[in-house]
C-alpha positions as a printed NumPy array, in Angstrom:
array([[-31.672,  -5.613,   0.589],
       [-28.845,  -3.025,   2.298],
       [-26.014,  -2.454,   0.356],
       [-22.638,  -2.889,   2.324],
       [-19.187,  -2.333,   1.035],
       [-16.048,  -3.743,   2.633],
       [-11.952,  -3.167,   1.37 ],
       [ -9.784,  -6.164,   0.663],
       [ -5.834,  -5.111,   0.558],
       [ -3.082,  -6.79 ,  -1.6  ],
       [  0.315,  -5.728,  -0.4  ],
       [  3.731,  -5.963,  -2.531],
       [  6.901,  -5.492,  -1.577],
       [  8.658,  -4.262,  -5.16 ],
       [ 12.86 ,  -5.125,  -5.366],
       [ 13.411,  -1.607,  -4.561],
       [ 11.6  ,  -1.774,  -1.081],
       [  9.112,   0.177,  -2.492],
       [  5.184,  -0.883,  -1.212],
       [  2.571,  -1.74 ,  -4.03 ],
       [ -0.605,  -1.649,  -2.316],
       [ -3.946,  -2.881,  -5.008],
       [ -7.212,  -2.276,  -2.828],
       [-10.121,  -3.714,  -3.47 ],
       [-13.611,  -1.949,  -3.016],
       [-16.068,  -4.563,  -3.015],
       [-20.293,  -3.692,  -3.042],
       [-22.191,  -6.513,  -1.502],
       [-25.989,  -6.698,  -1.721],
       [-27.204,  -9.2  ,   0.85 ],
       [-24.06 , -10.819,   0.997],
       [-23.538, -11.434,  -2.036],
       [-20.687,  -9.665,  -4.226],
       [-22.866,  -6.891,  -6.911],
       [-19.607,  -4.767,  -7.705],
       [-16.067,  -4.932,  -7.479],
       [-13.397,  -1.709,  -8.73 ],
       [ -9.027,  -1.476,  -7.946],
       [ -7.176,   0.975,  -7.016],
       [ -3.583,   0.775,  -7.086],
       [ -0.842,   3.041,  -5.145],
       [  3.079,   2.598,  -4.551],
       [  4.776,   3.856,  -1.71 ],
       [  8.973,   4.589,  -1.862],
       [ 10.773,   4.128,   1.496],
       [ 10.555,   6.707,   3.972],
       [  6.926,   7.784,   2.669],
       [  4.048,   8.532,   5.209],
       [  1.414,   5.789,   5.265],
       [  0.098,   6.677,   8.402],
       [ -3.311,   7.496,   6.548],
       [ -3.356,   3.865,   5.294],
       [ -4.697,   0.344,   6.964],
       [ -3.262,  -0.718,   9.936],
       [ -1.27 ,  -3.655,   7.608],
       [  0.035,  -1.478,   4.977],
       [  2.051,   0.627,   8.235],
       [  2.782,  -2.537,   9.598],
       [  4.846,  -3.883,   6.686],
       [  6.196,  -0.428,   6.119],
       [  7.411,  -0.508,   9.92 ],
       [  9.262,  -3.714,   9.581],
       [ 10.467,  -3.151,   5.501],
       [ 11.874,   0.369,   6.034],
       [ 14.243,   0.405,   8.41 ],
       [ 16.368,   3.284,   8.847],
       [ 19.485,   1.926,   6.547],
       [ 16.585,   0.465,   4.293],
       [ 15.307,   4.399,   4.147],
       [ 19.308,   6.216,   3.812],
       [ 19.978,   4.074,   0.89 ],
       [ 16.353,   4.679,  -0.908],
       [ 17.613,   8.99 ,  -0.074],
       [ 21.19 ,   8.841,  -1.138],
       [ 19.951,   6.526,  -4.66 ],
       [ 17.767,   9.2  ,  -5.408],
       [ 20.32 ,  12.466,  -4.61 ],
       [ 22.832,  10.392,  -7.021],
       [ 19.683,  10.158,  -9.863],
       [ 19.281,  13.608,  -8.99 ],
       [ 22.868,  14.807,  -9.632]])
């Protein structure tokens, strides 16, 4: 009858390189699902996901490389200006 509670990631890669990540906290009661809530978070190029799962760096490692991460900066000094 112990309650466990495991994470379940879905990762997006939006058209501006940007990562959507949904996570899924999911309560299980013997194995079997009780409870189930989202949370959602976006992360722009160049942003530090080193508190994140080992996948979400991982994609961010290979999306954002370091042209990937100049062009996300010199969009947003333009929007800026």
């Amino acid at each position: 009858m112990a309650f466990t509670e495991k994470q379940a990631y879905k990762i997006e890669i939006n058209e501006d390189l940007s990562i959507g990540i949904r996570r899924a906290d999911i309560v299980l009661k013997d194995d079997v699902e009780v409870g189930r809530s989202y949370h959602r978070t976006c992360f722009t190029p160049g942003s530090d996901v080193s508190a994140e799962s080992k996948e979400v760096q991982d994609v961010a490692a290979a999306v954002w490389t370091a042209e990937v991460v100049a062009a996300y900066e010199a969009s947003q000094t333009q929007a800026d200006a």
